[in-house]
DRENDO-1510 file (C-alpha; in Angstrom, 1 decimal, always signed):
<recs>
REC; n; res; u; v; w
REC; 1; UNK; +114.9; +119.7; +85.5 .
REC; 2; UNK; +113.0; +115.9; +85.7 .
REC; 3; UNK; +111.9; +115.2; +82.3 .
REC; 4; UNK; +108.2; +114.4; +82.5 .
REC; 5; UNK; +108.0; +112.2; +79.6 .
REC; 6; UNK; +108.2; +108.5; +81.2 .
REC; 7; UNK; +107.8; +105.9; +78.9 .
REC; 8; UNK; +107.2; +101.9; +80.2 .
REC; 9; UNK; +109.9; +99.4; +78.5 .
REC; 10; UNK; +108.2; +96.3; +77.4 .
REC; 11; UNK; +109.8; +93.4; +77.3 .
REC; 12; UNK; +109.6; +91.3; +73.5 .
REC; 13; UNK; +106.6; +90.3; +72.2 .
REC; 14; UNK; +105.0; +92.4; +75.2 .
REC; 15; UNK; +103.3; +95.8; +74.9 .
REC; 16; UNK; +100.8; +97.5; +77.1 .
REC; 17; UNK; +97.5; +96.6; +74.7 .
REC; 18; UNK; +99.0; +92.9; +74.9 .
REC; 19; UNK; +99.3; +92.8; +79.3 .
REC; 20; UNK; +96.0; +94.1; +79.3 .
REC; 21; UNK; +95.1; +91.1; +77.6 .
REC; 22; UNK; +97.3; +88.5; +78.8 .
REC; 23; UNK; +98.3; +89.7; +82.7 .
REC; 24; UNK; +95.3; +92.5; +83.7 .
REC; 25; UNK; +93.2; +90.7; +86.7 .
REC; 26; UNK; +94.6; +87.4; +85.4 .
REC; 27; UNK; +98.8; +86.5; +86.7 .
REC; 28; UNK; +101.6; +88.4; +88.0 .
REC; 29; UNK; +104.6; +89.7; +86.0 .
REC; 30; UNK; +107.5; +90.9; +86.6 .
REC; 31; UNK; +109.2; +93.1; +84.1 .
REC; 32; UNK; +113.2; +94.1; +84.7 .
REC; 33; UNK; +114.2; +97.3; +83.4 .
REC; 34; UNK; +111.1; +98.9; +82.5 .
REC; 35; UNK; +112.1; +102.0; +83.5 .
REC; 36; UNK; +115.7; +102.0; +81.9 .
REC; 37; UNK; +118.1; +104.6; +84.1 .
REC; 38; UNK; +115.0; +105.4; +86.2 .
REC; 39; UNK; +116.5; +106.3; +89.8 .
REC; 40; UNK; +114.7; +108.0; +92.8 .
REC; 41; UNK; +115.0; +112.1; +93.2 .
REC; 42; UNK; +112.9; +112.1; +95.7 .
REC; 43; UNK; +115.1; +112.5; +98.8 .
REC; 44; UNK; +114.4; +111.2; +102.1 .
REC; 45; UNK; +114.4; +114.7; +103.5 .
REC; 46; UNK; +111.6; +115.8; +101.2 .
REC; 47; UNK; +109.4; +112.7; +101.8 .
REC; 48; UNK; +109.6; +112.7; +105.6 .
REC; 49; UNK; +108.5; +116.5; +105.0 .
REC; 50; UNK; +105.3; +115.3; +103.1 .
REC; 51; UNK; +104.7; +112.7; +105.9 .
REC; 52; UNK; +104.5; +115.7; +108.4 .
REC; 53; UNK; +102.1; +117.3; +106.5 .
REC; 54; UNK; +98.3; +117.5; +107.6 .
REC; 55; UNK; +96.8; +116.9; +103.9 .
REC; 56; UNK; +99.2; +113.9; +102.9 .
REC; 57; UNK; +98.3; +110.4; +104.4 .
REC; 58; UNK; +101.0; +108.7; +105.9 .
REC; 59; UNK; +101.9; +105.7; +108.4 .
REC; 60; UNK; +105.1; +104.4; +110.4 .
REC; 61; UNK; +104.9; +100.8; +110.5 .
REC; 62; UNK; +108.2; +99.2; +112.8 .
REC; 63; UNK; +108.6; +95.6; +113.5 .
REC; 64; UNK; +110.5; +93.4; +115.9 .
REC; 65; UNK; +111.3; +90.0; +115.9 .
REC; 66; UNK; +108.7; +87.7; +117.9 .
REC; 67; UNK; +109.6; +83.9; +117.9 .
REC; 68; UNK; +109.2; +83.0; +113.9 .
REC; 69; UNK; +107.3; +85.9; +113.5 .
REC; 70; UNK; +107.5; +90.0; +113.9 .
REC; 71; UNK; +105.3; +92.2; +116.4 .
REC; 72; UNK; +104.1; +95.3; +114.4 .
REC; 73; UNK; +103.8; +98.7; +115.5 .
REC; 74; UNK; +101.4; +101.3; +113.5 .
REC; 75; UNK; +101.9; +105.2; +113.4 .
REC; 76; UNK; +99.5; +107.2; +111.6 .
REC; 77; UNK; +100.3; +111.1; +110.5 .
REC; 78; UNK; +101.3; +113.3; +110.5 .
REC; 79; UNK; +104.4; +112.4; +111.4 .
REC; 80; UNK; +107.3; +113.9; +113.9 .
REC; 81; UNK; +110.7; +113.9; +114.4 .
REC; 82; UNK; +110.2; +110.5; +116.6 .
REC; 83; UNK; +108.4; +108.6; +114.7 .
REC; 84; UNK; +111.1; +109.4; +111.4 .
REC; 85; UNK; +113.7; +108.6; +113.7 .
REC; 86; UNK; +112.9; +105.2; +113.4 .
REC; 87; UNK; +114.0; +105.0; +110.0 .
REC; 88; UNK; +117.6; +105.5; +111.2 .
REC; 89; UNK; +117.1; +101.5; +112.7 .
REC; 90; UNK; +116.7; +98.1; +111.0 .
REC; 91; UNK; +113.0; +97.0; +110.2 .
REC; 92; UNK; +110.9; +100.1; +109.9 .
REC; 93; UNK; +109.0; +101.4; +106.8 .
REC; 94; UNK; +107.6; +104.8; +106.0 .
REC; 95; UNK; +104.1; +104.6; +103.5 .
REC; 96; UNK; +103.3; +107.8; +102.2 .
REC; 97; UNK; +100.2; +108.0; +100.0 .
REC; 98; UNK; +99.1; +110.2; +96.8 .
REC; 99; UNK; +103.0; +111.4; +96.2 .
REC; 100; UNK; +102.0; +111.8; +92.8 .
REC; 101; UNK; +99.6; +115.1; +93.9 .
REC; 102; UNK; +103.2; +116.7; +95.5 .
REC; 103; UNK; +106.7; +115.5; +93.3 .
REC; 104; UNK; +106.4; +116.3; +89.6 .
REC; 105; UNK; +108.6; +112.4; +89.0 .
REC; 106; UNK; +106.0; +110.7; +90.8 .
REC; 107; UNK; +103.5; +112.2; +88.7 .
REC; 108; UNK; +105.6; +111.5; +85.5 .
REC; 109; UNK; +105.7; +107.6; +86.9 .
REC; 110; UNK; +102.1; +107.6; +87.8 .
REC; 111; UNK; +101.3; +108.9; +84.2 .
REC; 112; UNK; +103.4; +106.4; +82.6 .
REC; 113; UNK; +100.8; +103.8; +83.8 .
REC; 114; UNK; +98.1; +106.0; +81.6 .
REC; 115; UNK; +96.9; +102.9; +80.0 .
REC; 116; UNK; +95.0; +101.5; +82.2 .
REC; 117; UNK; +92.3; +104.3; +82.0 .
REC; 118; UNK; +92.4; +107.2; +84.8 .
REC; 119; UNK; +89.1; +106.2; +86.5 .
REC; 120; UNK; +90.8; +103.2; +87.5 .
REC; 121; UNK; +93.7; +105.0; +88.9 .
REC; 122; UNK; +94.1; +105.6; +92.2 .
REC; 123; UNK; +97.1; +106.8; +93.0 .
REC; 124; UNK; +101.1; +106.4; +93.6 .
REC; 125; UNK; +102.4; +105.6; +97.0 .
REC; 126; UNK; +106.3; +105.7; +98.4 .
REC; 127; UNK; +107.1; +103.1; +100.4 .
REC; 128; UNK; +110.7; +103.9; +102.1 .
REC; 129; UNK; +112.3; +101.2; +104.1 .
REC; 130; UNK; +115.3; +100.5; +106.3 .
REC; 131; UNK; +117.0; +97.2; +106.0 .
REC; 132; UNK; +114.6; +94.6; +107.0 .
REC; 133; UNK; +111.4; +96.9; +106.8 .
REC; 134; UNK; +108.4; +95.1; +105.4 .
REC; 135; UNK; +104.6; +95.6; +106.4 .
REC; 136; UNK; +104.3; +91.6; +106.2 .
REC; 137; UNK; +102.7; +89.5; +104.2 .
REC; 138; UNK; +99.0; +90.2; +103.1 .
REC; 139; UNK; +96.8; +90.6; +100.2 .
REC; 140; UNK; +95.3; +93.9; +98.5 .
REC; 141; UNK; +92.1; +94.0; +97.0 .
REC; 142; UNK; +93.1; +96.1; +93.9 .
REC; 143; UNK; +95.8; +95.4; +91.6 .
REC; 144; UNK; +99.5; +97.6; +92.1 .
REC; 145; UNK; +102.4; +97.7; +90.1 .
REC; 146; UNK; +105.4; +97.7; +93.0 .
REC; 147; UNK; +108.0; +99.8; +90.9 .
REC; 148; UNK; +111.4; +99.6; +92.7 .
REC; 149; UNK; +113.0; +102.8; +93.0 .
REC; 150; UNK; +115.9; +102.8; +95.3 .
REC; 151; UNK; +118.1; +99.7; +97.0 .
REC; 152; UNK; +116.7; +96.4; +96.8 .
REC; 153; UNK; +113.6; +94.3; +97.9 .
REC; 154; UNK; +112.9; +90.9; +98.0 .
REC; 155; UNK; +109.3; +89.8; +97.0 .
REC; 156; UNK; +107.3; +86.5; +98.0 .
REC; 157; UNK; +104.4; +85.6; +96.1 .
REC; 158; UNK; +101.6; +83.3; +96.5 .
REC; 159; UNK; +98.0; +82.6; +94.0 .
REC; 160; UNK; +97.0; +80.0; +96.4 .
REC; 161; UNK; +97.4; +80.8; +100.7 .
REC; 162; UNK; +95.7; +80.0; +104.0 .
REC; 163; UNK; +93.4; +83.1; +104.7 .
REC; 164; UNK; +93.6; +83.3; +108.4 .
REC; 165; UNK; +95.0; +86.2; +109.6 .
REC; 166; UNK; +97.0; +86.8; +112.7 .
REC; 167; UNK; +95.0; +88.3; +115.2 .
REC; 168; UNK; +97.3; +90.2; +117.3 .
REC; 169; UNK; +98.5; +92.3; +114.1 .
REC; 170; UNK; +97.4; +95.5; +113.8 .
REC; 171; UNK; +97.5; +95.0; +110.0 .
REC; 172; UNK; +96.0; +92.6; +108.1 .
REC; 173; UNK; +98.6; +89.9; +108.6 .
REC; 174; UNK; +98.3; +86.8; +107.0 .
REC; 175; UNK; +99.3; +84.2; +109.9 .
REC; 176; UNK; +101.0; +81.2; +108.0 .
REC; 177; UNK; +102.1; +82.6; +104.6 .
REC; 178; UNK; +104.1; +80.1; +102.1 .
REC; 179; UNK; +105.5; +81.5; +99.4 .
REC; 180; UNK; +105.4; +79.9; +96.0 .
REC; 181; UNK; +108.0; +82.5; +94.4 .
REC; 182; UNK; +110.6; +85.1; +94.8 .
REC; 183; UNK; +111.7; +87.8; +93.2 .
REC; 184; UNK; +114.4; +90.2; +94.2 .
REC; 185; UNK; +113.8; +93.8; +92.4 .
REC; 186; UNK; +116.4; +96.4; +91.6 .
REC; 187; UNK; +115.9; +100.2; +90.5 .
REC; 188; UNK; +113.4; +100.2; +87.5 .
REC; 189; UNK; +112.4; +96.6; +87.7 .
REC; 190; UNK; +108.4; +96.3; +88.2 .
REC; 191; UNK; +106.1; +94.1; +89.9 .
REC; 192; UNK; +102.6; +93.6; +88.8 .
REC; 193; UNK; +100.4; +92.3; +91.2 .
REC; 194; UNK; +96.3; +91.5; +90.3 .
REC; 195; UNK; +94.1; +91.3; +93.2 .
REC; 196; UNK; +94.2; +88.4; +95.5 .
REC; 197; UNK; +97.9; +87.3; +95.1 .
REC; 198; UNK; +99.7; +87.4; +98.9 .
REC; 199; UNK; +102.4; +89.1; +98.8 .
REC; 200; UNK; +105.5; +89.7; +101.3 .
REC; 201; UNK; +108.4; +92.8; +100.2 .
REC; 202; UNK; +111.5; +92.7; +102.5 .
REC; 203; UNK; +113.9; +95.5; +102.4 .
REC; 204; UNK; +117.4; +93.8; +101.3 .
REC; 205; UNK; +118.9; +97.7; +102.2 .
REC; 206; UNK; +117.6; +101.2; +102.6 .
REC; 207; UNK; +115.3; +101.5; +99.5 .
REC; 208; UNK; +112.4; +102.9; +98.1 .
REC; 209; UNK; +109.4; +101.5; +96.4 .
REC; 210; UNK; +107.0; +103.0; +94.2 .
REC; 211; UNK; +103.6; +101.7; +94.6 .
REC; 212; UNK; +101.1; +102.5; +91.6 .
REC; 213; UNK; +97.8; +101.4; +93.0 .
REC; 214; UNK; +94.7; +101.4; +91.7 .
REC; 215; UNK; +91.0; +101.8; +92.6 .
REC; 216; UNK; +88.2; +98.9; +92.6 .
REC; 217; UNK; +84.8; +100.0; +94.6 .
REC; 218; UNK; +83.3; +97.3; +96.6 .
REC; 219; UNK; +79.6; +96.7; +95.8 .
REC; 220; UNK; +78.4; +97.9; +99.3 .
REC; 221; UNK; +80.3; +101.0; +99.1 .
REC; 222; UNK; +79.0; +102.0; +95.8 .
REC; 223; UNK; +75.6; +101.0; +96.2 .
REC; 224; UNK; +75.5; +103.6; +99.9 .
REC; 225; UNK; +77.0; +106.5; +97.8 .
REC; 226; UNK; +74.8; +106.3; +95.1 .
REC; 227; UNK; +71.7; +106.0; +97.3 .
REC; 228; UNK; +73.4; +108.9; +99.5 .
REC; 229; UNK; +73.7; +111.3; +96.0 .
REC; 230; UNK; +70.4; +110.0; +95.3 .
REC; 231; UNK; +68.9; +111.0; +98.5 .
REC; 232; UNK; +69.9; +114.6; +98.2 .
REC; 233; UNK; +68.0; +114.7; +94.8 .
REC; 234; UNK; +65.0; +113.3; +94.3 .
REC; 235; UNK; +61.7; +114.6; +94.8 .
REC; 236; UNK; +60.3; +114.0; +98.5 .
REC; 237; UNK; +56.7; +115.1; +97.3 .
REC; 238; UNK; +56.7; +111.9; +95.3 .
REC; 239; UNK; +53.9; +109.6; +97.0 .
REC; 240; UNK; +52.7; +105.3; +96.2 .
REC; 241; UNK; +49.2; +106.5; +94.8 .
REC; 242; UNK; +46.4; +104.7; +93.2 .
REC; 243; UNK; +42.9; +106.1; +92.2 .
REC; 244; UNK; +42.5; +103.0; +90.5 .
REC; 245; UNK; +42.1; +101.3; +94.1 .
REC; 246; UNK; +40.2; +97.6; +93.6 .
REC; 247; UNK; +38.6; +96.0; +96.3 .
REC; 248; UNK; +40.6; +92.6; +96.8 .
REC; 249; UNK; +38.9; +89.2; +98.4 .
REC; 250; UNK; +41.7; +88.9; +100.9 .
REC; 251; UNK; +42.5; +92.2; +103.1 .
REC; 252; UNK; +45.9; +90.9; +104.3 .
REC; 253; UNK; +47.5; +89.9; +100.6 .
REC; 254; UNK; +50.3; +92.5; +99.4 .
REC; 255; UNK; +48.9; +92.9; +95.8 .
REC; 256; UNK; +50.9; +92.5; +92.6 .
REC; 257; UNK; +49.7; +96.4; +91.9 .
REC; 258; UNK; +51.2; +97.2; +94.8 .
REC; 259; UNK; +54.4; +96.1; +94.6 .
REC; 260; UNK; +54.7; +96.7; +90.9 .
REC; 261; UNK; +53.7; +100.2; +91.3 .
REC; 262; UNK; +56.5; +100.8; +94.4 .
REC; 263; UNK; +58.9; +99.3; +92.8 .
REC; 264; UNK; +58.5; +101.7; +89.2 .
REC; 265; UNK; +58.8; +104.6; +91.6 .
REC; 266; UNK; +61.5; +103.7; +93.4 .
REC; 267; UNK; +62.8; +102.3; +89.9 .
REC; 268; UNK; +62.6; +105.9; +88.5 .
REC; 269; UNK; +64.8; +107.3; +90.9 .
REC; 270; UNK; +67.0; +104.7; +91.3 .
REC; 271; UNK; +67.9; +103.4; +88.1 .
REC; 272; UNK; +67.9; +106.5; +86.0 .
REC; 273; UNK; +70.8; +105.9; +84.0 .
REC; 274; UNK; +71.8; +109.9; +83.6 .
REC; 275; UNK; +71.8; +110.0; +86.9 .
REC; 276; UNK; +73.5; +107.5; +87.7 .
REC; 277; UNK; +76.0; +108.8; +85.7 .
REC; 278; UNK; +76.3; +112.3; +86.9 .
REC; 279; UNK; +76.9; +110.6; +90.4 .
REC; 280; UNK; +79.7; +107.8; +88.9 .
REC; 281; UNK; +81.9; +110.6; +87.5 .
REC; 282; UNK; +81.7; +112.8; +91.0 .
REC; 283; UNK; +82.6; +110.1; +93.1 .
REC; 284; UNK; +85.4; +108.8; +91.1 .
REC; 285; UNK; +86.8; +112.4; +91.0 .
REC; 286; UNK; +85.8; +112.7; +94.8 .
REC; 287; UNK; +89.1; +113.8; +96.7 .
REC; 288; UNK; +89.8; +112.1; +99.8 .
REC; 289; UNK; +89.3; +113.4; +103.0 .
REC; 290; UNK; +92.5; +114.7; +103.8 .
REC; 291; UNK; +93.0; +116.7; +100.8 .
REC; 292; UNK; +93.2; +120.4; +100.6 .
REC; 293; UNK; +93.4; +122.7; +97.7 .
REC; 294; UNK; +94.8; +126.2; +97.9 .
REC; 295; UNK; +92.8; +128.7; +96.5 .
REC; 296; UNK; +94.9; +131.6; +95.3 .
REC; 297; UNK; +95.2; +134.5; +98.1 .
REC; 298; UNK; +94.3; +137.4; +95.6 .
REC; 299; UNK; +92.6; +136.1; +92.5 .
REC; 300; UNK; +92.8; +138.1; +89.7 .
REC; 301; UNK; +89.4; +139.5; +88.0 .
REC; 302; UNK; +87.5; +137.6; +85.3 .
REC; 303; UNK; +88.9; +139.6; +82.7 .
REC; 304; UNK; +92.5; +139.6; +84.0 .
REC; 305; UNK; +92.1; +135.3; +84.3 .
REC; 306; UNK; +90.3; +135.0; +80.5 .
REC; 307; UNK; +93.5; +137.1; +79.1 .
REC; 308; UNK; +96.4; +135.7; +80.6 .
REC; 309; UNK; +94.4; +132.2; +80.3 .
REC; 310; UNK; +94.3; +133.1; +76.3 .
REC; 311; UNK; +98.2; +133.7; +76.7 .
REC; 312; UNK; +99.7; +130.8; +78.8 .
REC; 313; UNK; +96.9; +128.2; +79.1 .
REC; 314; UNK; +95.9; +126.3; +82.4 .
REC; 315; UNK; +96.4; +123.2; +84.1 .
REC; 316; UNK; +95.4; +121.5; +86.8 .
REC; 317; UNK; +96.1; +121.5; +90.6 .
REC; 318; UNK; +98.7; +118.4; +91.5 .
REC; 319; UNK; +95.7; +117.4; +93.1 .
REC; 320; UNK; +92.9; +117.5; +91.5 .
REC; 321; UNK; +91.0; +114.6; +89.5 .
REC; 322; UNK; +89.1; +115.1; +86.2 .
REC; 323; UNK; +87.2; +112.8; +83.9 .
REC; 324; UNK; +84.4; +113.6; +81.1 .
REC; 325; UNK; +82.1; +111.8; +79.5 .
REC; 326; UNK; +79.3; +113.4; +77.1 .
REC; 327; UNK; +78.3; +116.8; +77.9 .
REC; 328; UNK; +79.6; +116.2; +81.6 .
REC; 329; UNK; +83.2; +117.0; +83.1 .
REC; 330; UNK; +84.0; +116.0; +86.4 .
REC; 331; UNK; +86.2; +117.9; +88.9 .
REC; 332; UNK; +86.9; +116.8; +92.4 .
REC; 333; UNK; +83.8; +115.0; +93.1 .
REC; 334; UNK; +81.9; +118.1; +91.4 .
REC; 335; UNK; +80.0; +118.2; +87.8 .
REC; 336; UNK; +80.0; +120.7; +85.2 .
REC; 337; UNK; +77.9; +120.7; +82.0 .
REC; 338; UNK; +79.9; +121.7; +79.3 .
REC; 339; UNK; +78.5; +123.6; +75.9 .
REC; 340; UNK; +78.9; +121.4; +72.4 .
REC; 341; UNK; +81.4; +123.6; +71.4 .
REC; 342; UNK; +83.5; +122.9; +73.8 .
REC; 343; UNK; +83.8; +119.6; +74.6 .
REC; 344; UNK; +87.0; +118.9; +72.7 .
REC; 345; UNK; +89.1; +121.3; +75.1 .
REC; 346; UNK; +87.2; +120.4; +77.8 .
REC; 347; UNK; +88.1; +116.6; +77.0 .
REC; 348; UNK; +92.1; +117.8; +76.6 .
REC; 349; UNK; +92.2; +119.5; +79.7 .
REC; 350; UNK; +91.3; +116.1; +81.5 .
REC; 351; UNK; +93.2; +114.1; +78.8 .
REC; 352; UNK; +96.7; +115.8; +78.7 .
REC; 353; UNK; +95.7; +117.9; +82.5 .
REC; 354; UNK; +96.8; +121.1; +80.7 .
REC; 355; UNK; +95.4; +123.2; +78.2 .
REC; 356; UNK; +97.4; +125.7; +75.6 .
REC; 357; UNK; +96.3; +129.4; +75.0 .
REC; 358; UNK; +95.8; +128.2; +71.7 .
REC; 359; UNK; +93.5; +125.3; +72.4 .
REC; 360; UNK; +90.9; +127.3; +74.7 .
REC; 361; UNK; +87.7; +127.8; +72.7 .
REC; 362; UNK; +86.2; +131.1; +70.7 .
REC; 363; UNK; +84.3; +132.1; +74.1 .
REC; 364; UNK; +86.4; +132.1; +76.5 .
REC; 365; UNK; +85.5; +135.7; +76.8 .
REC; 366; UNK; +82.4; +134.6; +78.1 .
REC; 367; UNK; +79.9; +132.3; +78.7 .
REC; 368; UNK; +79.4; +128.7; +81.0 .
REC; 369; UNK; +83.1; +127.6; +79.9 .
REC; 370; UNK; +85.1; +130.5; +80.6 .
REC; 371; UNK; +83.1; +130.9; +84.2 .
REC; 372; UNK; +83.6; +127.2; +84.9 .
REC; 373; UNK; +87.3; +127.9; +84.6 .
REC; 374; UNK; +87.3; +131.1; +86.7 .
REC; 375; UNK; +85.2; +129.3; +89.4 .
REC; 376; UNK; +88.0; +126.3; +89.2 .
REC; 377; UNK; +91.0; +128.7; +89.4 .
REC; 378; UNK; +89.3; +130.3; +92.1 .
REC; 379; UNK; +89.0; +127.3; +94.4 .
REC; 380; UNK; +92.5; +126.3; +93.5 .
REC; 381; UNK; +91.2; +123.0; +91.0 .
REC; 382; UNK; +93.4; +125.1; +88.2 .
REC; 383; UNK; +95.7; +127.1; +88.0 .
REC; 384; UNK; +97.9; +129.8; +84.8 .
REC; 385; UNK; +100.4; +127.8; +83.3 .
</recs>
């Protein structure tokens, strides 16, 4: 049985509060042995049966030598027999996303990371690489902690790089990458990485790396979800109006009444910081498109789920994403308004992801909380412990 309790060793004088501080967004570090006897149970059997799986993302990436350089070659899952076959030669790499939803250690790993808050999180890719694999060397937008789980990898670094990228790639190559340091990682050694720093891994043999990645919306992207959310909620009777109407000296000049005016409507939808609220913890909780949850074939009735739920507790689907924040918890891109009285379990479950008999509050046997449990179990976001 994997024990589930992971627990990051620091080096001296270093802790987690004190990275945050020192390394977080700001320089990368590299810390040996921070998972002490950590090694890989995740064989390559069961991965390469994840990557031929409709709901788990996954690519193929192969390379061959091209004068200096490598030619790169991009398979997209599912995967087949064929494309896994290429594992069995030099120089090909297997990226399988969101492990941490499917293999209990990934999910222990992942959590080990819990303090860097799980709104931040994205999630924990497997990287698994024949001798020589490597997706070459490029930059991330996000920061990662490249945990190195089986064999060895070599990793080149660089703060400051030429940007151009090479244009026949079809990944985002940098073209003439220098490296300004290397590091050669073993099982349990980590590699954190803020975002901007180039980076290059190499296989040095068959091995494994788990990456811990981590999400940072771009501005654009944020700004068209919101207005999207916002767009499905706010009142389309709502008109510019003004019975105050003043006669002006020039018929052609955009008046300051007018534009004040437009802009407090739109200001009232737009900025309402509730709102916006609401929609921050659905789309952080939002599961990605590829993502499935299995609802349970025959659920049992209310009464059956409330009693056994009283018994064994819940917990959540390997999947599934929670946050709270005031009267508001956040499933899968969904929102639930909890009562007062339960806000403390309601903040466990997304805390711990589990919730004891013990700790479910006086009504579960009826009421907005027990139902909003139900519902969840009932589209597969929970399930009986």
């Amino acid at each position: 049985m994997i024990d589930t309790r992971m627990a990051l060793c620091w080096p001296r004088g270093l802790d987690a509060r004190r990275f945050l501080q020192c390394y977080w967004q700001k320089a990368p570090l590299l810390v040996r042995g921070a998972l002490p006897g950590f090694r890989d149970r995740l064989p390559r059997a069961r991965l390469a049966a994840l990557a031929q799986r409709e709901d788990v993302e996954s690519r193929m990436i192969a390379r061959t030598r091209r004068g200096d350089g490598y030619r790169y070659r991009v398979e997209h899952g599912p995967q087949n027999a064929r494309s896994l076959a290429r594992l069995e030669r030099p120089d090909a790499t297997l990226l399988v996303q969101g492990v941490e939803a499917h293999v209990a250690q990934a999910r222990a790993v992942f959590d080990a990371f819990g303090f860097v808050p799980l709104a931040r999180r994205d999630d924990l890719m497997v990287s698994d690489a024949s001798p020589g694999g490597g997706v070459g060397p490029h930059v991330d937008s996000y920061d990662v902690f490249l945990l190195q789980a089986r064999g060895r990898r070599s990793w080149r670094i660089a703060r400051a790089f030429d940007e151009a990228l090479d244009e026949d790639a079809p990944l985002k190559i940098l073209a003439r990458f220098r490296a300004e340091q290397e590091f050669v990682l073993e099982p349990g050694d980590f590699l954190y990485l803020p975002p901007g720093v180039a980076h290059d891994g190499i296989a040095l043999d068959a091995c494994a790396t788990w990456s811990i990645g981590f999400r940072a919306p771009g501005a654009r992207e944020l700004a068209h979800d919101w207005l999207a959310f916002v767009d499905d909620r706010f009142d389309r009777d709502a008109r510019y109006a003004d019975p105050d109407l003043q006669m002006q000296r020039s018929g052609a000049w955009l008046s300051d009444q007018f534009v004040e005016r437009s802009r407090r409507m739109l200001g009232r939808l737009v900025f309402d910081r509730a709102r916006f609220e609401e929609f921050l913890g659905a789309y952080l909780t939002e599961p990605k498109a590829h993502v499935r949850f299995v609802a349970p074939a025959r659920p049992i009735s209310f009464e059956r789920f409330v009693e056994t739920a009283r018994i064994n507790g819940v917990a959540l689907a390997a999947a599934s994403r929670m946050l709270h924040r005031g009267r508001y918890l956040f499933i899968n891109g969904e929102v639930a308004t909890v009562p007062m009285r339960a806000r403390a379990h309601a903040r466990r479950l997304a805390d711990h992801r589990s919730l004891d008999g013990a700790h479910l509050p006086a009504d579960v046997d009826g009421g907005r909380w027990a139902n909003a449990l139900y519902d969840w179990y009932c589209s597969g976001y929970i399930r009986l412990r």
